[in-house]
ZAMARLO-612336 format. One record per residue (C-alpha): x, y, z; residue number from 1; residue in one letter. Coordinates in nm, 2 decimals. Layout:
N
{{X; Y; Z}; NUM; A};
...
//
This chain:
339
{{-2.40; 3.00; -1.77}; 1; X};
{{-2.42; 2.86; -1.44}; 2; X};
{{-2.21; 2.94; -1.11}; 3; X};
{{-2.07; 2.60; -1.04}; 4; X};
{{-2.22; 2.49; -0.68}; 5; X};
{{-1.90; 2.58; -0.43}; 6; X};
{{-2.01; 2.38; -0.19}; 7; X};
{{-2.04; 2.07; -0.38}; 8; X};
{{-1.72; 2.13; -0.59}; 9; X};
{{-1.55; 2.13; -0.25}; 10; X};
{{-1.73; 1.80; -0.11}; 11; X};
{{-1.63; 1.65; -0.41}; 12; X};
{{-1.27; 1.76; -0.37}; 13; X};
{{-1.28; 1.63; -0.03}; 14; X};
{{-1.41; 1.28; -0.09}; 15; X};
{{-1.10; 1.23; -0.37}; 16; X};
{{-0.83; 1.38; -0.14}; 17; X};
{{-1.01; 1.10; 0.13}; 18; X};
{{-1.05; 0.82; -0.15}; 19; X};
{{-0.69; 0.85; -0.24}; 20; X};
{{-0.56; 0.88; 0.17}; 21; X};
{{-0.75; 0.58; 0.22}; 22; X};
{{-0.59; 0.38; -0.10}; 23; X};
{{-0.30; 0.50; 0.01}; 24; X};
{{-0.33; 0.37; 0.41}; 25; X};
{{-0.43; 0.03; 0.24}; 26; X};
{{-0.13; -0.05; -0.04}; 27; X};
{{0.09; 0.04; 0.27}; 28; X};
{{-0.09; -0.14; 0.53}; 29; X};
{{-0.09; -0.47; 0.26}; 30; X};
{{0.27; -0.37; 0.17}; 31; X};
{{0.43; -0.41; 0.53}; 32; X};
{{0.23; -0.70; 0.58}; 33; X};
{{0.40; -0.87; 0.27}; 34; X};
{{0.74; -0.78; 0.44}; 35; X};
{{0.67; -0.91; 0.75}; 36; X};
{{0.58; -1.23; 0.60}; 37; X};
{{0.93; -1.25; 0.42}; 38; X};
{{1.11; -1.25; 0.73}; 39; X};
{{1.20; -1.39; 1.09}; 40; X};
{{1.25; -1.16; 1.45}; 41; X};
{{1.57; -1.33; 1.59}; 42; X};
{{1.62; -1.22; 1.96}; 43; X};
{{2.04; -1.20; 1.96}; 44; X};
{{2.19; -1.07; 2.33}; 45; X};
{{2.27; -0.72; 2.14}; 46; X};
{{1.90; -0.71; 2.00}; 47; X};
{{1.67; -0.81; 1.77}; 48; X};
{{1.67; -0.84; 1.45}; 49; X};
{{1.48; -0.88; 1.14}; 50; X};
{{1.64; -1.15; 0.91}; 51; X};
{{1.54; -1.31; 0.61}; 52; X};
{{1.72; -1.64; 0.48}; 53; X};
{{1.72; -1.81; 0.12}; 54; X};
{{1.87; -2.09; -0.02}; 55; X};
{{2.11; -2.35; 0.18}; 56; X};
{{2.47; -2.39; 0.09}; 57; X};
{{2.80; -2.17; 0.22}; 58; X};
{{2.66; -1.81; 0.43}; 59; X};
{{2.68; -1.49; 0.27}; 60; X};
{{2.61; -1.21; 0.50}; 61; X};
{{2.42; -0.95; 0.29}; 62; X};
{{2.36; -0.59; 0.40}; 63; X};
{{2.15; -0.34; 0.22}; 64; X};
{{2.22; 0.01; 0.13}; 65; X};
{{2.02; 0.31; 0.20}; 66; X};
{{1.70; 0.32; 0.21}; 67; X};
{{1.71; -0.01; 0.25}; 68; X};
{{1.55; -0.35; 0.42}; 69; X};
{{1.61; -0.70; 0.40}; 70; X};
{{1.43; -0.71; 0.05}; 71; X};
{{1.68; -0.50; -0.09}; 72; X};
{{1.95; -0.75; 0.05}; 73; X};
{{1.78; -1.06; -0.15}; 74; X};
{{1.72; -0.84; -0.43}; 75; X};
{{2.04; -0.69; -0.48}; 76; X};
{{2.25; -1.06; -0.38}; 77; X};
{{2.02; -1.34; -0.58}; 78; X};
{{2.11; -1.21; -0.96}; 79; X};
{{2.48; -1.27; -0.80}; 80; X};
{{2.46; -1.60; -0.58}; 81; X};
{{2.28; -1.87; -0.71}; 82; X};
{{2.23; -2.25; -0.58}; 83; X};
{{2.48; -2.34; -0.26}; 84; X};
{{2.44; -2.07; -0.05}; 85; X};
{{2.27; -1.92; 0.17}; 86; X};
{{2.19; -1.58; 0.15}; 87; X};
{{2.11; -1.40; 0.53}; 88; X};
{{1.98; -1.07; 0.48}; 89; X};
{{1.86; -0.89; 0.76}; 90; X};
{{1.72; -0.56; 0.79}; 91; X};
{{1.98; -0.32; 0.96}; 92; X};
{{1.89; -0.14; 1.23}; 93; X};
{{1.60; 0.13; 1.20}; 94; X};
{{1.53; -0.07; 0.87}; 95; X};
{{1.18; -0.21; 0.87}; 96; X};
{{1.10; -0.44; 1.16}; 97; X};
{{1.48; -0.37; 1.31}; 98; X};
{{1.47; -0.13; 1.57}; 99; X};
{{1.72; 0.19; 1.63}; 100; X};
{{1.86; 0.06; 1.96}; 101; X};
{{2.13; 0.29; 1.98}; 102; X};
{{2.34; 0.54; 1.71}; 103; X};
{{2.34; 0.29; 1.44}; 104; X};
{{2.74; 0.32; 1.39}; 105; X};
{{2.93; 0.07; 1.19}; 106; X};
{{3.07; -0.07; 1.49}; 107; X};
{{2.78; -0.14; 1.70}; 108; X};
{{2.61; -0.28; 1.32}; 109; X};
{{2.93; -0.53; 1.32}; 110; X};
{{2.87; -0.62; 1.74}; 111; X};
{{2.50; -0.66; 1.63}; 112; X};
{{2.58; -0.93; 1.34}; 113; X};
{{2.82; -1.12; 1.54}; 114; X};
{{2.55; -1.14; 1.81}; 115; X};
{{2.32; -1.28; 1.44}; 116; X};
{{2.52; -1.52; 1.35}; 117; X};
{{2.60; -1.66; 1.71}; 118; X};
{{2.21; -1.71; 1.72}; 119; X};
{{2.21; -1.88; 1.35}; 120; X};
{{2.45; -2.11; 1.50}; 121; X};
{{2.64; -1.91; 1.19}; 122; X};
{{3.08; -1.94; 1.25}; 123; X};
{{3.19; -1.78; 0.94}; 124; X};
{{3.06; -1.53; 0.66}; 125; X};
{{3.11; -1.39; 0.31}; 126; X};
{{2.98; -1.05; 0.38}; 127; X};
{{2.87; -0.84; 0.07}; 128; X};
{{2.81; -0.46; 0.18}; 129; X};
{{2.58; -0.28; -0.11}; 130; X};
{{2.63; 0.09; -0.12}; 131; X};
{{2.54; 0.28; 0.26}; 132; X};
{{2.57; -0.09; 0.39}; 133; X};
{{2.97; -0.09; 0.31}; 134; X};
{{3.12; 0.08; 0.62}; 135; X};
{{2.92; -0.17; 0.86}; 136; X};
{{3.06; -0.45; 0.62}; 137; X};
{{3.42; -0.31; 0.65}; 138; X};
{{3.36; -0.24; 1.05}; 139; X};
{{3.23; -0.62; 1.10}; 140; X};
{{3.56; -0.75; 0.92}; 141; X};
{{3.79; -0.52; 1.10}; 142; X};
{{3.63; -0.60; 1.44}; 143; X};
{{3.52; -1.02; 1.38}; 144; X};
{{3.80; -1.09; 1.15}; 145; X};
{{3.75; -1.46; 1.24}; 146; X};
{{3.38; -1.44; 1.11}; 147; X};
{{3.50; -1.31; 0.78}; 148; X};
{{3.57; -1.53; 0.50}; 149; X};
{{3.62; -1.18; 0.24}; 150; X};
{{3.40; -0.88; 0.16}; 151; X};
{{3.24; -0.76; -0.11}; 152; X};
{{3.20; -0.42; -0.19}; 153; X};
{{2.90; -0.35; -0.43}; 154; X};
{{2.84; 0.03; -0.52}; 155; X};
{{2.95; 0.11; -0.13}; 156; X};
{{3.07; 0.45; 0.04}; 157; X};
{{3.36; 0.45; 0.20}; 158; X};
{{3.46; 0.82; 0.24}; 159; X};
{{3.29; 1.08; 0.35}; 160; X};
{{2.91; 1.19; 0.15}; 161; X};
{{2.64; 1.44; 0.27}; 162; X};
{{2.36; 1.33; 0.02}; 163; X};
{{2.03; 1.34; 0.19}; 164; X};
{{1.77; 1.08; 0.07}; 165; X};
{{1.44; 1.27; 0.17}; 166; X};
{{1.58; 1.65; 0.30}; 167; X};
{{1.77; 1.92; 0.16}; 168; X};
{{1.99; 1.99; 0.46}; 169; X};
{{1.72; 2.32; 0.56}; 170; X};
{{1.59; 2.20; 0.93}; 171; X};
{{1.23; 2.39; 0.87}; 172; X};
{{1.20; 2.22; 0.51}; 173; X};
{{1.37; 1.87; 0.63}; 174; X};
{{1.08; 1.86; 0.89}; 175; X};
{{0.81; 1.88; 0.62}; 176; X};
{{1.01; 1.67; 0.38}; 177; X};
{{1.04; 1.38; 0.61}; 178; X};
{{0.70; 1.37; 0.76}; 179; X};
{{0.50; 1.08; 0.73}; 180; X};
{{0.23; 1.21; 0.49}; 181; X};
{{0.50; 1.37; 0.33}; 182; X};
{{0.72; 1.03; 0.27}; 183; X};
{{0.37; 0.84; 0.25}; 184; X};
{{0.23; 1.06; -0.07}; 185; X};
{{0.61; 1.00; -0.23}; 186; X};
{{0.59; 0.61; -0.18}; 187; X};
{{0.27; 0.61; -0.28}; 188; X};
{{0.40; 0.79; -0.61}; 189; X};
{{0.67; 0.60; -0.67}; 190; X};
{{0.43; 0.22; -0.60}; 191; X};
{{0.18; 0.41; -0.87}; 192; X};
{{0.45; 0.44; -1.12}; 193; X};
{{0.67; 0.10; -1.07}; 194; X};
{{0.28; -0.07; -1.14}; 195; X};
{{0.14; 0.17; -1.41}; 196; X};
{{0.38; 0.33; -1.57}; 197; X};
{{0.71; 0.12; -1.51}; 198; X};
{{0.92; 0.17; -1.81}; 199; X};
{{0.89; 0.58; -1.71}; 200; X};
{{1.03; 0.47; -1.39}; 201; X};
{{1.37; 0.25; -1.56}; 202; X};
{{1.47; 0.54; -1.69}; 203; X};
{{1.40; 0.80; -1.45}; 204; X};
{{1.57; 0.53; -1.22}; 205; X};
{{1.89; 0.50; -1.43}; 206; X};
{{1.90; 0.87; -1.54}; 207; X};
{{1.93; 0.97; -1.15}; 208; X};
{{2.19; 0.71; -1.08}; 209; X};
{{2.38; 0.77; -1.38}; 210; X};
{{2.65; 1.05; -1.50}; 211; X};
{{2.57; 0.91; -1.88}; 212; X};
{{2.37; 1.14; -2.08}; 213; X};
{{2.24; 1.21; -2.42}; 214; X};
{{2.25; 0.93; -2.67}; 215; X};
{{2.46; 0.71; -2.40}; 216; X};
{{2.19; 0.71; -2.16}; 217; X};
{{1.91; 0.62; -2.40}; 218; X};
{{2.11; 0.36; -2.52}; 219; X};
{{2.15; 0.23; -2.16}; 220; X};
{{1.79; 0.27; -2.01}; 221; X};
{{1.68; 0.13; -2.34}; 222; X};
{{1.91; -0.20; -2.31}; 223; X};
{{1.75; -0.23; -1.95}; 224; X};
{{1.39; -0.19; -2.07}; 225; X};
{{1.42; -0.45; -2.35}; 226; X};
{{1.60; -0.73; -2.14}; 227; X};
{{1.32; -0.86; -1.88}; 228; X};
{{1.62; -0.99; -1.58}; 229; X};
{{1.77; -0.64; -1.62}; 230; X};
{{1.41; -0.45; -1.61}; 231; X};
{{1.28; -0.64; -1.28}; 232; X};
{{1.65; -0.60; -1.11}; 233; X};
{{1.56; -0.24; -1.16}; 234; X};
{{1.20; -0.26; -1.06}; 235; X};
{{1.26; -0.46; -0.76}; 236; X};
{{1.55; -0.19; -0.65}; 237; X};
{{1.33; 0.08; -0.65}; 238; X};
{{1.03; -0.14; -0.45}; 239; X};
{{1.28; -0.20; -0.19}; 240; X};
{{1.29; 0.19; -0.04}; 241; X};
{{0.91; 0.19; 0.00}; 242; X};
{{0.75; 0.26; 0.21}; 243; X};
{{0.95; 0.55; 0.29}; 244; X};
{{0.82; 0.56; 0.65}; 245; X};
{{0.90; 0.23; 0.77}; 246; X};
{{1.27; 0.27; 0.68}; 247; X};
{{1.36; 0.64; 0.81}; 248; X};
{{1.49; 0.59; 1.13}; 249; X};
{{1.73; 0.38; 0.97}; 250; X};
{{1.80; 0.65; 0.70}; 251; X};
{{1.90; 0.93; 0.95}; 252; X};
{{2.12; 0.76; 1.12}; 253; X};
{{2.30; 0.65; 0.80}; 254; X};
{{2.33; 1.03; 0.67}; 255; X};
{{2.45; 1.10; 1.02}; 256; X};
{{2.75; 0.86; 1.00}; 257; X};
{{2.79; 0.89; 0.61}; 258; X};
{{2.91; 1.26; 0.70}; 259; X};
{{3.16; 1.14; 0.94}; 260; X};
{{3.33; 0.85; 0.73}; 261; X};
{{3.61; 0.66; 0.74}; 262; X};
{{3.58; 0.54; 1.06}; 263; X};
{{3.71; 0.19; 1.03}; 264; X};
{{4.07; 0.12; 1.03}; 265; X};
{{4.15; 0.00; 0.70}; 266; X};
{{4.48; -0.22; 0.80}; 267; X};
{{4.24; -0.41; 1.01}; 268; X};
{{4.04; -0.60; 0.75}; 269; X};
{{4.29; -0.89; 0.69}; 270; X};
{{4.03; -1.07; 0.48}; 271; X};
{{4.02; -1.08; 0.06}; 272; X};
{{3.81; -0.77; -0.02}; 273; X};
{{3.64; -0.75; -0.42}; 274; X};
{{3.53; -0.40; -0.50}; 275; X};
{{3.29; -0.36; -0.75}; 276; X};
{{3.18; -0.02; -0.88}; 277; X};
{{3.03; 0.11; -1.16}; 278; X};
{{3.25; 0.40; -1.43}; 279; X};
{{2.90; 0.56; -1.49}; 280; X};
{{2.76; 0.62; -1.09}; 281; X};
{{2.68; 0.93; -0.99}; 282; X};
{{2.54; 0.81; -0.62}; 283; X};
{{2.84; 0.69; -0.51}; 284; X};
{{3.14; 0.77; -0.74}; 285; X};
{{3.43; 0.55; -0.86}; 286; X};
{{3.63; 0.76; -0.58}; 287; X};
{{3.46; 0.58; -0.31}; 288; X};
{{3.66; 0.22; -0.44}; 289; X};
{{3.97; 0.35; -0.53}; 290; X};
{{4.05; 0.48; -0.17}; 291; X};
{{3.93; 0.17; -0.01}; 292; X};
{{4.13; -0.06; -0.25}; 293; X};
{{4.45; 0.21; -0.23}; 294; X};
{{4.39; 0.13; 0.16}; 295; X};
{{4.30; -0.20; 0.27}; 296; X};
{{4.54; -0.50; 0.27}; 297; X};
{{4.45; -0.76; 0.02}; 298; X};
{{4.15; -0.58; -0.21}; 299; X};
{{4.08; -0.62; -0.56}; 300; X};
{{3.88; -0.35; -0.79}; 301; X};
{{3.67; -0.45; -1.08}; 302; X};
{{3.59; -0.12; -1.29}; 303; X};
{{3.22; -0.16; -1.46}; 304; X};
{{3.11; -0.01; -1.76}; 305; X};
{{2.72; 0.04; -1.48}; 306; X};
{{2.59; 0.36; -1.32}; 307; X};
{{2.50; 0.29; -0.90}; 308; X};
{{2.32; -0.06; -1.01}; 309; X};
{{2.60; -0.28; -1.10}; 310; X};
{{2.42; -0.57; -1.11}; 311; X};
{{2.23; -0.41; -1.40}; 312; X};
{{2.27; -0.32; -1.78}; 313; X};
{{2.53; -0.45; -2.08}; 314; X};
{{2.82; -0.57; -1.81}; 315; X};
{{2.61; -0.68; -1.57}; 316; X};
{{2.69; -1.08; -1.63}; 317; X};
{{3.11; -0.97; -1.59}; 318; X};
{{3.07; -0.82; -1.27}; 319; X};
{{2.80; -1.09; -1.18}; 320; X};
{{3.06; -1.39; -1.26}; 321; X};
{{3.40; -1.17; -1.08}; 322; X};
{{3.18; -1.18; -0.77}; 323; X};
{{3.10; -1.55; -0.79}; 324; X};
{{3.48; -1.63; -0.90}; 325; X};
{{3.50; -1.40; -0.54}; 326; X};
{{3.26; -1.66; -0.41}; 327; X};
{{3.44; -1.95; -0.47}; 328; X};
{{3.76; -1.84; -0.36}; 329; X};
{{3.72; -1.74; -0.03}; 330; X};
{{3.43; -1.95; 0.07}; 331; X};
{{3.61; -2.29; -0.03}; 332; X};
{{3.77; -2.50; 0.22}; 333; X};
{{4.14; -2.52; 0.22}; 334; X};
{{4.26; -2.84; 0.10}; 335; X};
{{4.51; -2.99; 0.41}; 336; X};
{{4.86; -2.93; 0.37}; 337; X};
{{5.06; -3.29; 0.42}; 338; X};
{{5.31; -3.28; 0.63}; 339; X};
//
C-alpha cells in the first residue's frame, strides 16, 4: 500500500480551509450589504442612527433584543402590527450600522430616540421593547413620558441577568470566543443550517429557548415546523443575530448593563404598560414580568402558554391580538370631552 503524499494531503487541506474562508468572507460581505439596503443613516444631534421604517399609519417605536438589529425589530413587530402603522425600527447602538458612542445605558438609548423621533418629525410613540431591548423602552418612558403613548413588553429583562451570548465569563476563553473568526465560523454555521438543514435548526432553536422537554417539546417544535407563519417567525429570528461580528459591540454593552438592572425608576413610567411573556422561557423567565408589572403604575401581564418567542407556536394568535387590542387603546385619539 502506498504512503499517502504528505505534502499534497496538506495542500489539499489548505485549499478547503481557504475555499471555505473565502465563502465564508462572501455570504457575509453579500449579507451586510442586504442590511444596509433595508435601512436609512439618520444624523439626530445625539448621533446617528440606523433606522428602518415600514408601513404608514400611527408610530410604533420598536427595539430589538440582544443580539439584535433593526431586522430583528421588523421581524419580531410585523406578525403583531399589521396595516395603519408605522413600524420604526432602528438598530440600537453598537447594532449593525449604529455606532457605540458612549456606554450604551438605557438612559442615553432613551436621549438617543427622542433625538430620532425629533428628526422623523415623530411627537408620540407606542414603544414595544423585545427582550434585552426592554430596559431602554422602560428608561425612554420614564425619561420622555410625553413621547409615550404605552409600552410593550415582549419577552423583556427587567431585573438583573448575567447570561453571556458569545463568552463564558473566563477573560482568556471570552477573548477567543468573541474573536472575529471565532463569531464569523459560528455565523457562518448557523447561515449553513437556517439554508440547508432548517427544520434541525426550529428545534434546536426552540429546545434552547424553552424549559419544555420530552414529549411537550416535540409536540411544540413539531407545531412550529408544520405551520409555515410560525416556521419563518422562527427562521427569520435566528437570521437576525448574524452576523455575529457586526452586532458585538452592541452585545457587550448590553451584558454589561444586564448585570446591573433595574435602573429605571419604575413609578416614573406613567404610561399603560402590556407585558407579554411566555410560561415556557427559559432566556428570560416569567420572573422578569411579574416584578415589572408588581412595580410599575398602570401595567397589565398576559401569561403565554410560548418559550422566549412569544410571537410563535399554538398561542401565538392570543398574545398576537392582546397586543393589537394594546394597539388600539393607547394609540387612539381621545374623543373631546363637551363641556
Amino acid at each position: 500500500m502506498r504512503k499517502p503524499n504528505r505534502g499534497l494531503l496538506a495542500g489539499a487541506v489548505g485549499l478547503a480551509v481557504g475555499a471555505t474562508g473565502v465563502g465564508l468572507w462572501r455570504w457575509k460581505r453579500e449579507l451586510l450589504g442586504d442590511l444596509e439596503a433595508g435601512s436609512e443613516l439618520v444624523t439626530t444631534e445625539e448621533g446617528v442612527v440606523e433606522v428602518a421604517r415600514r408601513g404608514s399609519g400611527e408610530p410604533i417605536l420598536v427595539l430589538h433584543g440582544t443580539p439584535g438589529g433593526y431586522d430583528q425589530a421588523l421581524a419580531v413587530a410585523e406578525p403583531f402590527f399589521d396595516d395603519g402603522y408605522e413600524l420604526i425600527a432602528p438598530s440600537r447602538p453598537g447594532y449593525l450600522r449604529t455606532p457605540l458612542v458612549g456606554d450604551g445605558s438605557p438612559g442615553e438609548q432613551a436621549t438617543l430616540y427622542a433625538a430620532l423621533l425629533d428628526e422623523l418629525d415623530v411627537e408620540s410613540a407606542l414603544v414595544v421593547g423585545v427582550s434585552g431591548g426592554g430596559p431602554a423602552a422602560l428608561q425612554f418612558a420614564a425619561d420622555y413620558p410625553d413621547r409615550v403613548s404605552g409600552v410593550v413588553l415582549a419577552s423583556a429583562v427587567v431585573t438583573a441577568s448575567d447570561d453571556r451570548t458569545y463568552g463564558v465569563g473566563n477573560r482568556a476563553l471570552d477573548a477567543v470566543l468573541t474573536s472575529r473568526p471565532a463569531l464569523d465560523a459560528q455565523s457562518g454555521l448557523v447561515a449553513a443550517l437556517h439554508r440547508f438543514s432548517s427544520d434541525r435548526l426550529v428545534g434546536w432553536t426552540h429546545e434552547g429557548m424553552s424549559t419544555l422537554d420530552g414529549d411537550a417539546l416535540d409536540e411544540y417544535v413539531a407545531f412550529v415546523r408544520t405551520h409555515p407563519d410560525h416556521r419563518l417567525r422562527s427562521l427569520d429570528l435566528v437570521a437576525s443575530m448574524l452576523p455575529g461580528t457586526a452586532r458585538l459591540d452592541g452585545v457587550e454593552a448590553d451584558e454589561y448593563w444586564l448585570r446591573r438592572l433595574p435602573v429605571v425608576d419604575f413609578a416614573a413610567v406613567d404610561c399603560p404598560v402590556l407585558a407579554v411573556h411566555g410560561e415556557y422561557d427559559a432566556m428570560v423567565p416569567m420572573d422578569h414580568a411579574e416584578y415589572a408589572v408588581e412595580r410599575l403604575p398602570d401595567a397589565d401581564l398576559l401569561r403565554a402558554a410560548a418559550d422566549h418567542l412569544v410571537w410563535v407556536g399554538p398561542d401565538a394568535d392570543r398574545t398576537v391580538e392582546r397586543v393589537r387590542e394594546f394597539a388600539e387603546t393607547v394609540l387612539s385619539p381621545t374623543e373631546p370631552t363637551n363641556p
